[in-house]
N, C-alpha and C positions, 0 to 999 in steps of 0.2 A: 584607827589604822585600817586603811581597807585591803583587802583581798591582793591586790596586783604586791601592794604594799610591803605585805607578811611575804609572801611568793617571791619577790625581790628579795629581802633581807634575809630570807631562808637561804636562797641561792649563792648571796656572796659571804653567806659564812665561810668561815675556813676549816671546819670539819671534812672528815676524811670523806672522799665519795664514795667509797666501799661501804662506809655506816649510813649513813644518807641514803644511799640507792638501799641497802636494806631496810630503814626504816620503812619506806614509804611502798616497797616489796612486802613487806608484812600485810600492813596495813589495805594491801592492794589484793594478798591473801583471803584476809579476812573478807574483805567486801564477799566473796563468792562464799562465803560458808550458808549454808542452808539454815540457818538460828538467823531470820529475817528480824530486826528490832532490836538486835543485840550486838551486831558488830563494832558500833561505836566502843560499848563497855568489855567486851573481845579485845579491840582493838589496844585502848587504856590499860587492862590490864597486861597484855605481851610486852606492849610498849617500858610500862613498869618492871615489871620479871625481868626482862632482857635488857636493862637500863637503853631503852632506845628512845628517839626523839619522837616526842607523843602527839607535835603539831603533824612531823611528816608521815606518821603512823596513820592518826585521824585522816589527813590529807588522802591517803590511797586508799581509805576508805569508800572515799566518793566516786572511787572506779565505778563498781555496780551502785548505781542506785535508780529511783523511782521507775525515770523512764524505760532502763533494759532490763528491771530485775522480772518482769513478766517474761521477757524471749532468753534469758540467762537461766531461768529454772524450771520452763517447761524445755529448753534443749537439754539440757542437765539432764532430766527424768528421761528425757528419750536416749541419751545419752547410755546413765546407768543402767536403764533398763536391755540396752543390748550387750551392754558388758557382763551383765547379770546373767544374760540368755533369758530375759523374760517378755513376754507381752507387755507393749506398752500398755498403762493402765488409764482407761478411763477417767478425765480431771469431774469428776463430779462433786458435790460439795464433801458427800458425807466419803469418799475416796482422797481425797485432798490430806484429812487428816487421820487416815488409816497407814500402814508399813507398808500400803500395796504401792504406794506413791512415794511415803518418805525415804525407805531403803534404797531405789531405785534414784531417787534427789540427793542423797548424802553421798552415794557411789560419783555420780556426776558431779557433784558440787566437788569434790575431792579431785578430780582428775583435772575443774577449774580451777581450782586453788595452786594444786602444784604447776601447772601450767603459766598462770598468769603471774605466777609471783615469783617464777625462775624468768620471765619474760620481763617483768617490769623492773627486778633487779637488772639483766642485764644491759637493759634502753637506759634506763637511768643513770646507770653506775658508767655507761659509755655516755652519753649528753655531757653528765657532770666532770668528765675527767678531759673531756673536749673545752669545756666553757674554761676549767680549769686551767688546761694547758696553753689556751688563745688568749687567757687573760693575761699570761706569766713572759708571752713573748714581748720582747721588743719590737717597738718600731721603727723600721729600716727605715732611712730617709730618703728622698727620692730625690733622684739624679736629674737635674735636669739638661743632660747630657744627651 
């Protein structure tokens, strides 16, 4: 089954778009957490706990990934770091994996998480309740009058 595939058959399920658009809100959550490597298993497990759906969970996982997670967590850090009232810090190696960067990256990561996962519930949970309700209409026949 490829990709467009699953993505279609998720779509015309008939679960509710409130749970839906949450799943994939979580999921979309997660992406932005500062525990780089671990989201997926973040992910699985929420999905789990909150018996949610763990393909659409996974799914907005793939919000952040490879290519912005460089411009996502060095804004983050400059981010946290004025929320903080601090100096931005220095990205150097042995700074990278000190509190001068990470405190600074979890404040930010945090303001993206609430952020994009109030955002992507509500895009979603409105998409799907659209798809929803154009699906359910009838079609009027045309006059040709």
């Amino acid at each position: 089954m490829t990709i467009s595939e699953t993505l279609r058959k998720l779509l015309n399920e008939s679960r509710s778009p409130t749970r839906s658009a949450l799943s994939f809100a979580v999921g979309v959550a997660i992406s932005f957490s500062p525990l780089l490597g671990f989201h997926i298993f973040i992910a699985l497990f929420a999905a789990f706990l909150f018996r949610l759906n763990k393909v659409e969970v996974a799914l907005g996982t793939l919000v952040n990934n490879p290519w912005t997670v460089p411009f996502v967590y060095s804004s983050a850090v400059v981010l946290g770091s004025r929320l903080l009232g601090r100096a931005i810090p220095a990205f150097t190696l042995r700074a990278i994996f000190s509190s001068a960067v990470f405190v600074p990256l979890a404040v930010g990561c945090a303001v993206y998480m609430a952020a994009s996962g109030i955002l992507s519930f509500l895009l979603v949970r409105a998409y799907l309740i659209h798809r929803r309700d154009r699906r359910s209409e009838p079609e009027l026949p045309i006059d040709p009058a």
